[in-house]
C-alpha positions in Angstrom: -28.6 -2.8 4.3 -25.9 -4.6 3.3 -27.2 -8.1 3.6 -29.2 -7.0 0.0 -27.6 -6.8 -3.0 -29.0 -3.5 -4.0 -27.0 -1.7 -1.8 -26.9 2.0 -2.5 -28.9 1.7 -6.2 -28.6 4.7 -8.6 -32.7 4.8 -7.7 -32.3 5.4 -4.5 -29.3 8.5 -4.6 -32.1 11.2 -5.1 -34.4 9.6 -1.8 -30.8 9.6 0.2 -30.1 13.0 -0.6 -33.1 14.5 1.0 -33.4 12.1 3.9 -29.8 10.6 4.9 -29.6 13.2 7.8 -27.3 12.8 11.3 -28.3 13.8 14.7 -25.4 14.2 15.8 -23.8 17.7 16.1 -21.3 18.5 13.7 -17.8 19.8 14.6 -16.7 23.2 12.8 -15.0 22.6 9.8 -14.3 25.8 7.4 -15.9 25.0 4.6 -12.7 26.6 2.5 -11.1 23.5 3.3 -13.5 21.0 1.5 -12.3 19.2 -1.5 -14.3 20.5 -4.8 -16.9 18.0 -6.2 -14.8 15.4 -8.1 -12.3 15.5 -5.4 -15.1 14.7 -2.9 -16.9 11.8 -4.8 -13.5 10.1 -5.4 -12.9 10.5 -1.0 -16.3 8.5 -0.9 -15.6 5.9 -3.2 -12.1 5.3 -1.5 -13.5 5.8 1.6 -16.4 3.2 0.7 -14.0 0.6 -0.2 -12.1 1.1 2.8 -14.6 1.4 5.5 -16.8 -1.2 4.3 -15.1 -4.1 6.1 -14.7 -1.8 9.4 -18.6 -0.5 9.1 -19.5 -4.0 9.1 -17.4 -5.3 12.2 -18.9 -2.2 14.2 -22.8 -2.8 13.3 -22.2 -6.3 14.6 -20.1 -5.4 17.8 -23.0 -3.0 18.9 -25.7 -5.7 18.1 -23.7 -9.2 19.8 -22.0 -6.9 22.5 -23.4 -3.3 23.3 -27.1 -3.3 22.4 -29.3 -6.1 24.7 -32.4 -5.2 22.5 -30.7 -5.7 19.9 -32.6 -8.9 18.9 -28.8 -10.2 18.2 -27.3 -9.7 21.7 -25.2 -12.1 22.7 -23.4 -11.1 25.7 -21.3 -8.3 27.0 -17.9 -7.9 26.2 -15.4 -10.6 28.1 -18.3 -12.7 28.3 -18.2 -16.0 26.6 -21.9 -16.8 25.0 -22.2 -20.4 24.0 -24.6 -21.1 21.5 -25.6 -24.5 21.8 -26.9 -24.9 18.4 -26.4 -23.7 15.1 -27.3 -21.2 12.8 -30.4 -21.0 11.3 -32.5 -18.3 9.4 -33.1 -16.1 12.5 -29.7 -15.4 12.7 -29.1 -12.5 10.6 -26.4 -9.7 12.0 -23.7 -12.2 10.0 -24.0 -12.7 6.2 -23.8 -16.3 4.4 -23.5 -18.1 8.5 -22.1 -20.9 9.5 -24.6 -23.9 9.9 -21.9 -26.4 10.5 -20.3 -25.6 13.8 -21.9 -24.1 17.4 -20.7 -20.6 17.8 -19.2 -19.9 21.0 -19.2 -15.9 21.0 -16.5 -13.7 23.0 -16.1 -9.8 22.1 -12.7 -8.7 24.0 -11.8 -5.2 25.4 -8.8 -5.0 25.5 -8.5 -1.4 27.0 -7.7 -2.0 30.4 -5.8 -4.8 30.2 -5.4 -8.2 28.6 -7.2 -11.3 28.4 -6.7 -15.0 28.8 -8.5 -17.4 27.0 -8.3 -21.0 28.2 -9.2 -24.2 25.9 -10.0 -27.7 27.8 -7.9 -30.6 26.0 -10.4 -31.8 23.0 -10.8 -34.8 21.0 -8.4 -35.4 18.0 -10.7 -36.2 15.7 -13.2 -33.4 16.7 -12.0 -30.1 14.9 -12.3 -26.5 16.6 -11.1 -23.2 16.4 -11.0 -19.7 18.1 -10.4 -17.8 15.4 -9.4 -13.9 16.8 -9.9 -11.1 14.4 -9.7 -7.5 15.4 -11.4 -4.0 14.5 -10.1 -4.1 11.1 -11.3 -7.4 10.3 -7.8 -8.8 10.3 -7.5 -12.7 11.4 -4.4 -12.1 13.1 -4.4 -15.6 15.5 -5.4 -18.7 15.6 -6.1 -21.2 18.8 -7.5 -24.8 17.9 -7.3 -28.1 16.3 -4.7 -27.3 13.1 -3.2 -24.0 14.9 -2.3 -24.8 18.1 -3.2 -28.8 19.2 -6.0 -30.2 21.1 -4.0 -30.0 24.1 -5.5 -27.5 27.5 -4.1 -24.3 27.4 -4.3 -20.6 28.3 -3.4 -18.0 25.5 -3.1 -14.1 26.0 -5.0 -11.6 24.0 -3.2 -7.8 24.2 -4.4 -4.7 22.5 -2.1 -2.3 20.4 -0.4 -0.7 23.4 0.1 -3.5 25.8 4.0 -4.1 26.4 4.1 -6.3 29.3 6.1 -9.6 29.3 4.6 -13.2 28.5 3.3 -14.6 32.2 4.2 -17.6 32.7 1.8 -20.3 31.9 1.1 -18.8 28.9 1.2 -20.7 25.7 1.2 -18.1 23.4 0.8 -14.0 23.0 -1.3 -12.5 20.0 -1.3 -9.2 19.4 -4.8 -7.4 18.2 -4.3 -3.5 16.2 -7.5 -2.5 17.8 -8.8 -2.5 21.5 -12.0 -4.4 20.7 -11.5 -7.8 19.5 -14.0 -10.8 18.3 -13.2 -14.2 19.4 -15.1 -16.5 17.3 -15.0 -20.2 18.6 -15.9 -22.9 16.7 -16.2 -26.4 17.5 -17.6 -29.3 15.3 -21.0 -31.3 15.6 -20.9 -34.9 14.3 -24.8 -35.2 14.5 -27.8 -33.6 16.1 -27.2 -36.0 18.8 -23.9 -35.0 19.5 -24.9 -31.4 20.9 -24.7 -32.6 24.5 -20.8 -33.2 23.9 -20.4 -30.0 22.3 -22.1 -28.2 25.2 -19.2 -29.8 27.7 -16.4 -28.9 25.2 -17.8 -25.5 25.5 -18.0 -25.4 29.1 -14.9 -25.2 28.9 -14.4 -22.4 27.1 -12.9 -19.6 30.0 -12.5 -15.7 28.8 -10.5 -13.9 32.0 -8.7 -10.4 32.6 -4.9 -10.9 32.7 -5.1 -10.1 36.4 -7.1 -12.5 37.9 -5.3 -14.8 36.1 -2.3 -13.7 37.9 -4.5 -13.2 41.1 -3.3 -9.7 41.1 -5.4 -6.4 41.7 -7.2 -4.9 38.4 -6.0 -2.3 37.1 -8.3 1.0 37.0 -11.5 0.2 34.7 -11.3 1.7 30.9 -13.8 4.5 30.6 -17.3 4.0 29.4 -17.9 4.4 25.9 -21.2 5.9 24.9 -21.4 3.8 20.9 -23.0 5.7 18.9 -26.2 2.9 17.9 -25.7 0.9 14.7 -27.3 -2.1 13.0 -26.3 -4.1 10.4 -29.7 -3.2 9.2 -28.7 0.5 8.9 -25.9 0.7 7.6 -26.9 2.0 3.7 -28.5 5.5 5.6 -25.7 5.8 8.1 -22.3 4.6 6.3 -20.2 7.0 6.9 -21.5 8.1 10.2 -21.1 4.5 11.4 -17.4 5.0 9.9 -17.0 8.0 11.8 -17.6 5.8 15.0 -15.5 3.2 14.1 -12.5 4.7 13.4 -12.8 5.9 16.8 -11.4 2.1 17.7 -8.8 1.6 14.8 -5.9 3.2 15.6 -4.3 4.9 12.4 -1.4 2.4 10.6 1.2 3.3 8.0 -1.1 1.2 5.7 -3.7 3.7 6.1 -2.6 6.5 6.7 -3.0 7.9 3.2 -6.8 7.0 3.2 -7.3 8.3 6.6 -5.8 11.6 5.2 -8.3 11.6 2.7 -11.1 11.0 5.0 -10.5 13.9 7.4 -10.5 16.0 4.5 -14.6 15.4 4.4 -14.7 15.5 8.3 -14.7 11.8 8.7 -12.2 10.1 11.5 -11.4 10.2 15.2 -12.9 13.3 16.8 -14.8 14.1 13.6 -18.5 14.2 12.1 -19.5 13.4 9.0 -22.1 15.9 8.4 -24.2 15.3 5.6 -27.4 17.7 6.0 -24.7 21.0 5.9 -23.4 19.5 2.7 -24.4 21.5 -0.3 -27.0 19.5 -2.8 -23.9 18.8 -5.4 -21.7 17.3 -2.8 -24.2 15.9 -1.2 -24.9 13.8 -4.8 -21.4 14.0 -5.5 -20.6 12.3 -2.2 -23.4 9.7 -2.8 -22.5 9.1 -6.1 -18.7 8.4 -4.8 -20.5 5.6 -2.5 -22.3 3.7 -5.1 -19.0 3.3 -7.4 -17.2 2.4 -4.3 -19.8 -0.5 -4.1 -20.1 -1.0 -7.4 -16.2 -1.7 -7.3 -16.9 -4.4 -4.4 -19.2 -6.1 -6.3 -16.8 -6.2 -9.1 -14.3 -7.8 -7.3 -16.6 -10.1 -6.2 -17.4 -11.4 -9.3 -14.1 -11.2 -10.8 -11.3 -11.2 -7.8 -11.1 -15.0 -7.8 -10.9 -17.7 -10.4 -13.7 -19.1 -11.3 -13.5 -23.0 -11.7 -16.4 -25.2 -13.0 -18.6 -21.9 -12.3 -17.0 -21.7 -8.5 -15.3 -18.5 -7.2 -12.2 -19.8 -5.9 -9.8 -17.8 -4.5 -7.6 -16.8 -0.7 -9.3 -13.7 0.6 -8.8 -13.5 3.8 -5.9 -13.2 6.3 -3.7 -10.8 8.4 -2.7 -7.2 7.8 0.2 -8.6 6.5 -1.6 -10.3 3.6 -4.0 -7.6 2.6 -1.3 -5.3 2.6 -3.2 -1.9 2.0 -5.3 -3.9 -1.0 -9.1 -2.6 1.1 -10.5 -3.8 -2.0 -9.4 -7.4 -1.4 -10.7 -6.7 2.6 -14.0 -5.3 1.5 -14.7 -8.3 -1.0 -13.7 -10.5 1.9 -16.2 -9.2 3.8 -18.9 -8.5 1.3 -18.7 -12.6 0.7 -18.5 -13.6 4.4 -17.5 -11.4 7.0 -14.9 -13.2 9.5 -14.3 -15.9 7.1 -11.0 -18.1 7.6 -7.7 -17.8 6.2 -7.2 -20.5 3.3 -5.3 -22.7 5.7 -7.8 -22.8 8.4 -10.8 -23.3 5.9 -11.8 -22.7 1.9 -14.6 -21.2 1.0 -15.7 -21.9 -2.6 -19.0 -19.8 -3.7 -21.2 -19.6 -6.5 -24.2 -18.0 -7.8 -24.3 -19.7 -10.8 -24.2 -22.8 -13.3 -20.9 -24.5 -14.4 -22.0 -22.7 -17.5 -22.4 -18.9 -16.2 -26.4 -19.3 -15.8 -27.6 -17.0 -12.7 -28.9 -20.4 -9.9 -32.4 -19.7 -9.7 -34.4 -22.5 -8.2 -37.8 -21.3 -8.9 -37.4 -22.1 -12.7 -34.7 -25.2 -12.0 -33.5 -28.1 -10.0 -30.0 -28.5 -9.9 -27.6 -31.0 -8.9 -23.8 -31.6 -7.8 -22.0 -34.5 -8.3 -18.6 -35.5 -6.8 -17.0 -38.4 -8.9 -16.4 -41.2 -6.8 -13.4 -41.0 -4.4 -13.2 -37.1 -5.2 -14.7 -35.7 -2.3 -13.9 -32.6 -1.2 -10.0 -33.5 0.4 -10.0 -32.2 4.2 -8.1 -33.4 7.4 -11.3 -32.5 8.7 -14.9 -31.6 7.3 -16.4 -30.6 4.5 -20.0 -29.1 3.8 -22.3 -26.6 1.0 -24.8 -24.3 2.4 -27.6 -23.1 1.0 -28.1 -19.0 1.6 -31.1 -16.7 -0.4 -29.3 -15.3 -3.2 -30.0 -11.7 -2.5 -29.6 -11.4 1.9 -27.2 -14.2 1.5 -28.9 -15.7 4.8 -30.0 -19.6 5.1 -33.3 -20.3 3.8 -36.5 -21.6 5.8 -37.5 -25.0 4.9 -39.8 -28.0 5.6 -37.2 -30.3 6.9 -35.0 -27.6 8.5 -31.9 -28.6 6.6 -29.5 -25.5 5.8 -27.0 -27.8 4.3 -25.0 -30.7 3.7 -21.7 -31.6 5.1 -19.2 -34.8 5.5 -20.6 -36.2 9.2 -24.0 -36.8 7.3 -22.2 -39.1 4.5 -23.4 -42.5 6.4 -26.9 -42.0 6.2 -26.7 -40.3 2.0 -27.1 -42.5 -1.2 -24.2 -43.2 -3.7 -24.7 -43.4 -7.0 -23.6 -47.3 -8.6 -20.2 -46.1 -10.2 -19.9 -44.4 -6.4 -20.2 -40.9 -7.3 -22.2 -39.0 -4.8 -25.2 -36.4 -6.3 -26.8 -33.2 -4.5 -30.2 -32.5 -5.6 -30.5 -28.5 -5.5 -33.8 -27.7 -5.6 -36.9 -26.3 -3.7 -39.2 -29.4 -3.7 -38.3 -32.5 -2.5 -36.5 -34.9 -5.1 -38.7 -38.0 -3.9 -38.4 -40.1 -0.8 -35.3 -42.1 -1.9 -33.3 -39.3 -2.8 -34.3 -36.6 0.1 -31.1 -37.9 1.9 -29.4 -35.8 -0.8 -31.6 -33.3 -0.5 -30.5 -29.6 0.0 -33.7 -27.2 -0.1 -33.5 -24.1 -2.0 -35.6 -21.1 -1.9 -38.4 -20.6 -4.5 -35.7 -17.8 -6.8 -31.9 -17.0 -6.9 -29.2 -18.9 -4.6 -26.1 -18.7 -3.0 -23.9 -21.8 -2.3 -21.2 -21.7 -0.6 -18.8 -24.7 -0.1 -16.5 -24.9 3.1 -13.3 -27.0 3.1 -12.3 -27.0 7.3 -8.7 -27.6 7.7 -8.0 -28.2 3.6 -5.5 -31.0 2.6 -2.5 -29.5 1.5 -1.3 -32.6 0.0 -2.4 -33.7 -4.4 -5.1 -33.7 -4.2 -5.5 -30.2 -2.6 -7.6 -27.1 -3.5 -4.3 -25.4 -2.0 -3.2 -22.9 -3.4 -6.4 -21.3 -3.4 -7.7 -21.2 -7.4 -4.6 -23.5 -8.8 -5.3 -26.6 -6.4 -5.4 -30.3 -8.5 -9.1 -31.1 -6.6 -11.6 -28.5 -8.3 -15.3 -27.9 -6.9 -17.8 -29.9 -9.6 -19.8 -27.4 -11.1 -24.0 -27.0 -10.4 -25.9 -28.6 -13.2 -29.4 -27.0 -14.7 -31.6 -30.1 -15.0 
């Protein structure tokens, strides 16, 4: 599964080959037409890299939108779920999750027709966001605090196809590339006690079809869709048979239109099934093969995309087609590190999985601390926090006082150091009574910290631009 860092392990190619099998009937291809074995493996490791983003958005479509067993449901799609709390470890379709902001979750179909989504007028000093990202795991909008205003408003969502003209009453149109869309609202909790206020502001929250916005008739229903079942839980056995789906519901782009070439070529792409039980036993290891180097390359990236400051991965990886520009290695790193992430204006996203030094985090041989040198907080117009995720799912950790991180709104109640300087005590036991304020448990082996900058100064001192910013993250120290 991809929430484990062993994903596809040389180990496991020779179990794949004789069990990764599809149920699904394959569709004729002459066998003439198949690229030799090289050819094939290098297909797989493109087609790895660029499906991995799009396999990902599609496991967690069918288990927030399509599948109410799903254990992750969350509500079908133009349905508006609010959550009125946040993450915690038995949230697990999403890798490295938010903890700092109540989800309000909205999958669009945009098929039929478009959608209107309408904001109530918020708070200035209370940040939010719907952050709309599409089938390709493109952010390509932005409603909310830095985007858009605090105002009341009603903003359009249309699919690929739509060309109808801006109703009146309409703020603003955003175009998605694909017909399913997720529309990730977030809005900010000052305390524990400040969920009832965050429930209203939610309340709020209104998803509608263009034409009862209008108060017109609907137009005729799109047809139902029978999803082939996924889970985010499944993806290593099904990859490319989760691909196959979907592609289905990414329409083909000059961008990708090379790599979708290549793809057919293995019977993978609209109106195709990957068949892997008709393969032969050398493409079948060729083909698996292919898969691990694609990951392999991901986890490369990962480690080596970004600039690393004071043992922080700091670096802009996430945005619009426009700014991936055909680069799916840059798109599947995004998404390996934290699917539907923000762009760097919206929010940063430092990470680390080790010391200021290089050394691997691992809090069941260490404690570690952070320490921000006074008046060098992280420099946001509007909150700041590090979570604490297990270093190998990448999802928040169970522990005795429920605390998943530490963030900006809990600064009143922490302990300074006497020259002002504030210090994080990283570990899994607590640091004694008068410094558990500063107190972020860790598991009991390897971590993952991630730091999140919402709405980053742009302004000296910034961490904009992402990697060559004059504020740097201060690095985790072994004690």
């Amino acid at each position: 599964m991809l929430t484990k860092r062993d994903l596809l392990c040389s180990a496991a190619l020779a179990a794949l080959a004789a069990t990764m099998v599809t149920s699904i009937p394959a569709i004729a291809q002459d066998k003439a037409e198949w690229p030799n074995l090289l050819e094939a493996k290098d297909i797989a490791e493109e087609g790895f890299v660029y499906g991995l983003p799009l396999v990902m958005n599609y496991a967690v479509m069918h288990e927030f939108a399509v599948d109410p067993k799903s254990g992750q449901f969350k509500a079908p799609f133009n349905r508006i779920d609010n959550m009125h709390h946040v993450a915690t470890p038995a949230d697990t379709a999403i890798v490295t999750p938010n903890s700092d902001t109540p989800y309000s979750i909205l999958w669009l179909d945009l098929r039929a027709e478009p959608m209107v989504i309408s904001v109530p007028t918020i708070a200035r000093d209370r940040y939010y966001s719907v952050q709309l990202i599409d089938g390709n795991t493109y952010n390509f909008g932005y409603i909310g605090t830095r985007a858009t205003g605090t105002e009341a408003g009603e903003y359009l969502v249309v699919g690929p196809d739509w060309k109808g003209a801006t109703p009146s009453g309409i703020k603003k149109v955003f175009r998605s590339t694909t017909p399913f869309v997720f529309a990730n609202f977030r809005t900010q909790l000052f305390t524990p006690g400040d969920m009832p206020s965050v429930e209203t502001i939610q309340a709020g929250y209104k998803a509608q079809p263009l034409s009862a916005f209008l108060k017109q008739p609907a137009p005729p229903a799109a047809p139902t869709i029978e999803f082939l079942p996924a889970t985010t839980a499944g993806i290593k056995d099904n990859f490319f048979q989760y691909l196959d789906a979907a592609l289905q519901f990414v329409p083909e782009t000059p961008r990708d239109k090379a790599i979708r070439a290549k793809l057919a070529r293995i019977g993978i792409g609209p109106d195709r099934t990957f068949d892997f039980k008709d393969l032969s036993l050398e493409h079948k290891a060729e083909i698996l093969v292919g898969m691990k180097q694609g990951n392999d390359k991901v986890e490369k990236w990962l480690a080596n995309g970004n600039k690393v400051i004071n043992g922080w991965s700091v670096g802009s990886f996430l945005g619009d087609e426009a700014f991936y520009n055909g680069d799916w290695l840059k798109r599947a790193g995004a998404a390996r590190a934290g699917i539907y992430g923000n762009d760097a204006v919206e929010a940063m996203y430092p990470f680390t999985r080790t010391t200021a030094t290089g050394e691997t985090l691992d809090a069941g041989n260490h404690d570690y601390t952070i320490t921000f040198p006074a008046g060098q907080l992280p420099p946001v117009n509007s909150f700041w926090s590090v979570t604490m995720y297990d270093g190998k799912s990448q999802l928040l950790v169970r522990n005795p006082i429920d605390r998943y991180l530490i963030n900006s709104p809990m600064l009143p109640g922490m302990k300074k150091n006497e020259d002002g300087s504030l210090t994080l005590y990283i570990q899994k036991d607590s640091p004694g009574a008068d410094k558990e304020a500063n107190w972020l448990p860790a598991p009991n082996g390897t971590i993952y910290l991630v730091m999140r900058l919402y709405w980053p100064k742009v302004e000296a001192p910034s961490i904009l631009p992402a990697g060559e910013g004059t504020w740097q993250p201060p690095g985790v120290v072994a004690q």
